[in-house]
C-alpha positions in Angstrom: -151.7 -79.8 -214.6 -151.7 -75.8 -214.7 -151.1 -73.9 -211.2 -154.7 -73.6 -210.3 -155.6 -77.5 -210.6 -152.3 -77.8 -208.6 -153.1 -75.7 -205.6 -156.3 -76.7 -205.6 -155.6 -80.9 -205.7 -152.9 -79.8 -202.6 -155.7 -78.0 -200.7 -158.1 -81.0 -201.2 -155.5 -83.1 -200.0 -154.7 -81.0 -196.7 -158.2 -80.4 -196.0 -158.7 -84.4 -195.9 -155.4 -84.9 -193.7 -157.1 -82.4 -190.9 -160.7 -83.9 -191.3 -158.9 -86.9 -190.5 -157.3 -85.9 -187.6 -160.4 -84.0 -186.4 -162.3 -87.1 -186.3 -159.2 -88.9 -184.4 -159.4 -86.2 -182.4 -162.8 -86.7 -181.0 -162.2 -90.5 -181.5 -159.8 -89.9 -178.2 -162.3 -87.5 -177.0 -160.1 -84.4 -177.6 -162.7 -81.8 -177.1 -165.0 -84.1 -178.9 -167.2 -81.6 -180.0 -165.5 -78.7 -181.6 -163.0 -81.2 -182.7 -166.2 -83.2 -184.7 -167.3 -79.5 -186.1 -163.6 -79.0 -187.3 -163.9 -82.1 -188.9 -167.0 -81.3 -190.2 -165.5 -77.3 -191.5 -162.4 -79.3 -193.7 -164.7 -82.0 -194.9 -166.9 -79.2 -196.6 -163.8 -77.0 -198.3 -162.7 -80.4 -199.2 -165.6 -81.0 -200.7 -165.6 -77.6 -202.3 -162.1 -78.1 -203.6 -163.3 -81.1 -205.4 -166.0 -79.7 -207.2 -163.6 -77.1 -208.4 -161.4 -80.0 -209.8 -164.6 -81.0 -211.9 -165.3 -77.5 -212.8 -165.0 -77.9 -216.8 -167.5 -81.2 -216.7 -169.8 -79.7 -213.8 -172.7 -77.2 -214.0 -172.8 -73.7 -212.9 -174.8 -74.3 -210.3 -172.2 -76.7 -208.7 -169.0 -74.9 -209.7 -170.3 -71.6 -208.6 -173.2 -72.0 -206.3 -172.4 -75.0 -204.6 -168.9 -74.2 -204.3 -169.7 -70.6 -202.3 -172.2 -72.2 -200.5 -169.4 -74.8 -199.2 -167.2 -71.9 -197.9 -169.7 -70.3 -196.3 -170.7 -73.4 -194.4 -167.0 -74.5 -193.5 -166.6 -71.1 -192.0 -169.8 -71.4 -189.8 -168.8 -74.7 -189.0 -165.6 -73.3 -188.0 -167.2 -71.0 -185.7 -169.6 -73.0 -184.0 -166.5 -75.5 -183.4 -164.4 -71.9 -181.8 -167.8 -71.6 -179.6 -167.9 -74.8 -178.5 -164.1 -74.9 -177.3 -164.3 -71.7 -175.4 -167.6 -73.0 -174.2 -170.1 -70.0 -175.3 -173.3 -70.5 -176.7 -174.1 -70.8 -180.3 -175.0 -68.1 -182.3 -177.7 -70.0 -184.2 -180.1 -67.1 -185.9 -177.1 -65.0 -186.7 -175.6 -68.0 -188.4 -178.7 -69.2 -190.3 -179.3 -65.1 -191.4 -175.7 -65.4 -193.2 -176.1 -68.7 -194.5 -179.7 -67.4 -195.9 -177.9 -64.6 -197.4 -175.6 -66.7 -198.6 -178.3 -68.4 -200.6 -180.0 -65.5 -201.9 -177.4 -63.7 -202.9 -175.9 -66.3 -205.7 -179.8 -67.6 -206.5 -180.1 -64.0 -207.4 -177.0 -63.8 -209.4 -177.5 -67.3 -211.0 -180.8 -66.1 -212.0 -179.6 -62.6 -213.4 -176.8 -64.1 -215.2 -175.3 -61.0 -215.8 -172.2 -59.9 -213.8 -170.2 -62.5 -211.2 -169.2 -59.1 -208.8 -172.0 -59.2 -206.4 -171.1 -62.9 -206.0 -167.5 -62.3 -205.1 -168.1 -59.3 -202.9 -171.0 -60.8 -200.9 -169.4 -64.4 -200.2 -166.2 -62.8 -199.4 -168.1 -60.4 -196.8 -170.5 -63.3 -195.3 -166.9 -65.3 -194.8 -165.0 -61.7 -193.1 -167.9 -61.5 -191.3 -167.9 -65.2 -189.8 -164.6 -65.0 -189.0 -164.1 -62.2 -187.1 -167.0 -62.5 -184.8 -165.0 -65.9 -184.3 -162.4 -64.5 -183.4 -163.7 -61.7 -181.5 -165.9 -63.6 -179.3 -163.3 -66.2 -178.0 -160.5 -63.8 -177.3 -162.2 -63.1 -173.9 -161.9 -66.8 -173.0 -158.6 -67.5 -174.7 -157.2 -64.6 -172.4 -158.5 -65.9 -169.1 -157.4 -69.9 -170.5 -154.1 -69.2 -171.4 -153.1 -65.4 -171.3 -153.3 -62.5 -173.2 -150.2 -63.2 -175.6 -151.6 -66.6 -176.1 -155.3 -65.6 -177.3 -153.7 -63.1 -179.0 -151.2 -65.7 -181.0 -154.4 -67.6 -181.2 -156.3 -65.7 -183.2 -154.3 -64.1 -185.8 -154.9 -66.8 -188.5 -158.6 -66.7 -188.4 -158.3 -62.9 -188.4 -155.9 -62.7 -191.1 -157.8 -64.8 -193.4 -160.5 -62.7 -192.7 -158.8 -59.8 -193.7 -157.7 -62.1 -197.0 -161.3 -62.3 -198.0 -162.1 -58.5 -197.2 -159.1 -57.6 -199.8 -160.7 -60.2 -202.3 -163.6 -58.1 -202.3 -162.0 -54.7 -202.2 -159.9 -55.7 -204.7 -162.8 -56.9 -206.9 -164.7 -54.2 -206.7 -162.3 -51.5 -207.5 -159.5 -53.7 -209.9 -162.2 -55.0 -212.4 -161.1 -57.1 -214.8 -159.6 -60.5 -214.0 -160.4 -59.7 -210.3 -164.4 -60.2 -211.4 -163.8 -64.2 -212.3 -165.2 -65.9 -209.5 -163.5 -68.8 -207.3 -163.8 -71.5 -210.2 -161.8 -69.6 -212.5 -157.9 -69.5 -212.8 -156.6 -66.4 -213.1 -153.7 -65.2 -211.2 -156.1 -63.1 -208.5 -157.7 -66.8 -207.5 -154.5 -68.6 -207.9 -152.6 -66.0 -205.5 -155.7 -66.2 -203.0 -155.6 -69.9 -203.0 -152.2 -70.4 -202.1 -152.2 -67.6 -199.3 -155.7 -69.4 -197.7 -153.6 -73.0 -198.4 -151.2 -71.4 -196.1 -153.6 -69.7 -194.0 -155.5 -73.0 -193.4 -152.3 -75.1 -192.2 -152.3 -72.1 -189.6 -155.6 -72.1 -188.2 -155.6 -75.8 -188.1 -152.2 -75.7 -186.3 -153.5 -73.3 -184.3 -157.0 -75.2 -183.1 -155.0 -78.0 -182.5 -152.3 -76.0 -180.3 -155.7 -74.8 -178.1 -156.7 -78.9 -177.4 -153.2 -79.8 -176.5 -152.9 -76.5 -174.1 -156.2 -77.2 -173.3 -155.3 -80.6 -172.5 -151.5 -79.9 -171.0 -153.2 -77.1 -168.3 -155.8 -80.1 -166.8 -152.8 -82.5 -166.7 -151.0 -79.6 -164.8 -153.8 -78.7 -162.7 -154.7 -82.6 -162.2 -151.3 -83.0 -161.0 -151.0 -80.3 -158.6 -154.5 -80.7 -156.7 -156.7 -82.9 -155.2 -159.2 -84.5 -156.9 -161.9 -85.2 -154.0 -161.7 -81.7 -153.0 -159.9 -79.3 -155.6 -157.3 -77.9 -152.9 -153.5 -78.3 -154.2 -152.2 -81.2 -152.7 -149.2 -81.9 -150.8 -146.4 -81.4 -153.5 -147.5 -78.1 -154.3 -147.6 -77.0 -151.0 -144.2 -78.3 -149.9 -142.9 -76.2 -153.0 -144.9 -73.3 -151.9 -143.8 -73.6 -148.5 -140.0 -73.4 -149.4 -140.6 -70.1 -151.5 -142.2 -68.7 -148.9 -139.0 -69.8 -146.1 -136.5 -68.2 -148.5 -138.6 -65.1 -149.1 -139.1 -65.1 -145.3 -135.2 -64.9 -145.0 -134.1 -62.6 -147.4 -137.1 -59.8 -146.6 -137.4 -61.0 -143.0 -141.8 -60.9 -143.3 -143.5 -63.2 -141.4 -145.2 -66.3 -142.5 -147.8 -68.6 -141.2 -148.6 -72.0 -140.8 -151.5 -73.9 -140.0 -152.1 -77.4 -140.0 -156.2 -78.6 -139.3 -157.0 -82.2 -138.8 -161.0 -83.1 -138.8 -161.5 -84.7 -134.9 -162.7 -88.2 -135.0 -162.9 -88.7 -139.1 -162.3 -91.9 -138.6 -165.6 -92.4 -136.4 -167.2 -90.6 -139.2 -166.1 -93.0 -141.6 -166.8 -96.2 -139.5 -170.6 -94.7 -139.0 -171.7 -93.5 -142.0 -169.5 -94.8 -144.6 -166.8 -93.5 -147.1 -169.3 -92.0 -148.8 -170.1 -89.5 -146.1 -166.1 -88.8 -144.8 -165.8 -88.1 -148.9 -168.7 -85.4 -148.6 -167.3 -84.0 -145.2 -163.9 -83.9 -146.5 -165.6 -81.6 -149.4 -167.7 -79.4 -147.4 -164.5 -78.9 -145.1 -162.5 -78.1 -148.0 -165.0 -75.6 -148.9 -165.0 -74.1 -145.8 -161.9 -73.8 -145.1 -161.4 -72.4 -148.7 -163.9 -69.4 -148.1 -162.9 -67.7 -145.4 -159.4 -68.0 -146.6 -157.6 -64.8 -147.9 -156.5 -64.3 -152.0 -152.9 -64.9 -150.9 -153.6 -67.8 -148.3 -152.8 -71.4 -150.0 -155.2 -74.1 -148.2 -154.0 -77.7 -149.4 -155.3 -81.1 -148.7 -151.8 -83.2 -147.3 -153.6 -86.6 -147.1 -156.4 -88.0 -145.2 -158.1 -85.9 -143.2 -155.3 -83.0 -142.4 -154.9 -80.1 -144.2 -152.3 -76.8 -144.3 -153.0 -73.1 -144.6 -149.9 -71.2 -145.8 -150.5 -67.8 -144.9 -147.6 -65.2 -146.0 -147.0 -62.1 -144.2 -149.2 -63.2 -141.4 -147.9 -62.3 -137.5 -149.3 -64.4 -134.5 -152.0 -62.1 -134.0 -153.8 -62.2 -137.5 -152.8 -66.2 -137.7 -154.9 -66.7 -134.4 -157.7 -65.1 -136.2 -157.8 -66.4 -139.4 -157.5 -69.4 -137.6 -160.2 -68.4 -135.4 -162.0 -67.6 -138.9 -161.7 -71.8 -139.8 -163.1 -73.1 -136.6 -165.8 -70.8 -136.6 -166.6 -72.1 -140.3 -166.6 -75.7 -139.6 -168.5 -75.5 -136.2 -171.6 -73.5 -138.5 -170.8 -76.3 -141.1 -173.6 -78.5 -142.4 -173.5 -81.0 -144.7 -176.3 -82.7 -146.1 -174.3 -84.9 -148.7 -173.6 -86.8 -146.1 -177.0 -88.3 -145.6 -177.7 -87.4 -141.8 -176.7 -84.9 -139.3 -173.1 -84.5 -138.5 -171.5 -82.9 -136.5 -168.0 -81.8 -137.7 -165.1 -79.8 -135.9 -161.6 -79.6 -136.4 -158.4 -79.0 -134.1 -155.7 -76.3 -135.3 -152.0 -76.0 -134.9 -150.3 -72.8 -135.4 -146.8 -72.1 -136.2 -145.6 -68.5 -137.1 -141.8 -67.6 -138.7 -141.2 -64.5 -137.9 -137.3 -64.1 -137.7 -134.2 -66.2 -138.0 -133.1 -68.5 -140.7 -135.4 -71.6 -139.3 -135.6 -74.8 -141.7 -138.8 -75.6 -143.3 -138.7 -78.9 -141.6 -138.3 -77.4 -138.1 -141.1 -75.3 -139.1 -143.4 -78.2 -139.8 -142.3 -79.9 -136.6 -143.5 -77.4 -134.4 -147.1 -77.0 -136.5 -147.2 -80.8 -136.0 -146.7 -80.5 -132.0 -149.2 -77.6 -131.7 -152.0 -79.9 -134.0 -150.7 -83.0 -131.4 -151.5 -80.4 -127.9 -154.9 -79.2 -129.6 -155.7 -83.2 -129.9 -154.4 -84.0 -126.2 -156.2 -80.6 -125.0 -159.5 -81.5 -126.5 -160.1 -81.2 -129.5 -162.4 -78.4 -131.4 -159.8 -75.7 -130.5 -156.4 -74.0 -131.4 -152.8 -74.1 -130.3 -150.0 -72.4 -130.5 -146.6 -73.5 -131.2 -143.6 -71.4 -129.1 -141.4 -69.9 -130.9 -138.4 -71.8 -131.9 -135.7 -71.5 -129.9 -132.7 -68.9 -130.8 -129.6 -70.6 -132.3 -126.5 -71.2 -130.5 -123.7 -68.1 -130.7 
């Protein structure tokens, strides 16, 4: 078996390992539709790959214009996969227009007969093309998904092998020669380009499959740390965010805020209405709560119906009215997901750490009795907890 048929019997076989393991993928429902496209993109070359194998029995219609024709479509497929993970919309006319051109261009040259250059220079372009307005129109949301260094890891391989096929036609049109044979024949220009895209492909496929599994790692993370009634963290989250702020409270001696708000008589709401409705309060309280909260705030969900509002480098005096802020909120609250008209307030405990080395759990203790004296004072209001008291000498 010479070099070429060697390469290209390995590339068949990896291309059918990833279809494979595309179409697991969206068996599990790993981003089930750019995962079925990817399938879709390595089934093609695959395809391609073994038409080249049958290259000295097949016609030139399939071992030239079937075989460019199936790179032109894995690539698209490729894209429309890349758009579907990043959630943009397809670019269907611009992808048809290439795919058209893609058709004309070796009809023409089929037709003509006479030299294989315009064949090599346009397919190579049509591919470039493909795959860098892949992978410059998913670098905005690969950035904002995982971070710039990420996207940019991310999308090097699809850029490099766009680059590969830009070369392939530079290199044709200016070489001559041996770099004229098109993709069915082997000579040393197609057998070098084969093993670099061979390599090239275990990279991008690598790399689409490190996007699910990040992909898939970041909703574990985010399932993990917040609530899934009303997207607030939950309590873990907040305990650790709590002690950061403490020790950052000590070292740079800023105050901190605490404020613990329990819904007054949930539990009525509940009996009345139904689960159904204390689920849609709970959300619409969240919400509330949420909006008039600052960037730097953290408003959690601890369990039931109470929930805390970490606010750093907050005094008394702007706690009281952020505070003042979330009871205003939920007394203008309605909420029609809960099927009839209810009225909703909450009571408010505040506790503020302004000085002193005062444990996180002494911190909580006071927030809890100054939620307890809003409850015992009536409800629909706020309290204050006193300061803690200054440690013995």
């Amino acid at each position: 078996m010479t070099d070429d048929k060697l390469l290209v019997t390995v590339t068949l076989l990896q291309q059918a390992f990833f279809c494979t393991l595309w179409l697991l993928a969206a068996r599990l429902r790993l981003a089930r539709r750019p995962a079925l496209h990817w399938a879709a993109a390595t089934g093609v070359v695959g395809v391609s790959m073994g038409l080249l194998l049958l290259r000295d029995i097949a016609g030139p219609w399939l071992a030239v214009v079937v075989v460019n024709l199936c790179f032109v479509a894995s690539f698209i497929l490729l894209r429309r996969g890349v758009q579907d993970f990043a959630r943009l919309a397809h670019a269907d006319r611009e992808q048809v227009i290439v795919m058209l051109l893609g058709v004309v261009l070796l009809a023409a040259a089929m037709a003509w007969g006479r030299s294989k250059l315009p064949v090599i220079v346009g397919v190579s372009l049509l591919v470039a093309w493909t795959l860098f307005r892949s992978a410059g129109e998913v670098r905005g949301p690969l950035v904002t998904e995982f971070g710039r260094g990420v996207a940019l890891w991310l999308g090097l391989p699809i850029s490099a092998i766009g680059v590969l096929f830009v070369l392939r036609a530079v290199i044709a049109s200016v070489v001559g020669g041996a770099a004229h044979a098109p993709i069915d024949e082997p000579v040393p220009v197609n057998v070098g380009m084969m093993f670099v895209s061979m390599v090239l492909g275990v990279m991008i496929n690598a790399t689409l499959m490190a996007m699910v599994i990040g992909r898939m790692v970041l909703r574990l993370q985010y399932q993990s740390e917040h609530d899934s009634l009303t997207g607030l963290l939950s309590r873990r989250p907040m305990e650790k965010l709590l002690q950061a702020e403490a020790l950052r409270q000590r070292r740079s001696g800023q105050p901190y805020a605490l404020l613990s708000v329990d819904i007054d008589h949930f539990k009525q709401i509940n009996d009345r209405c139904g689960h159904a409705a204390g689920d849609a309060v709970l959300v619409c309280v969240a919400q509330a709560l949420q909006k008039v909260a600052r960037e730097v705030d953290s408003v959690a969900r601890m369990g039931g119906e109470e929930f805390f509002a970490l606010l750093p480098g907050t005094d008394l005096a702007g706690a009281q009215q952020a505070a003042q802020r979330m009871l205003d909120a939920v007394r203008r609250l309605e909420c029609p997901q809960a099927g009839e008209s209810i009225v909703v307030s909450i009571s408010i405990g505040v506790a503020v750490a302004s000085a002193g080395s005062e444990s996180v759990q002494a911190m909580l203790r006071r927030v809890d009795h100054a939620l307890y004296a809003a409850k015992a004072a009536g409800r629909d209001r706020i309290e204050v907890a006193p300061p803690p008291a200054p440690a013995p000498a």
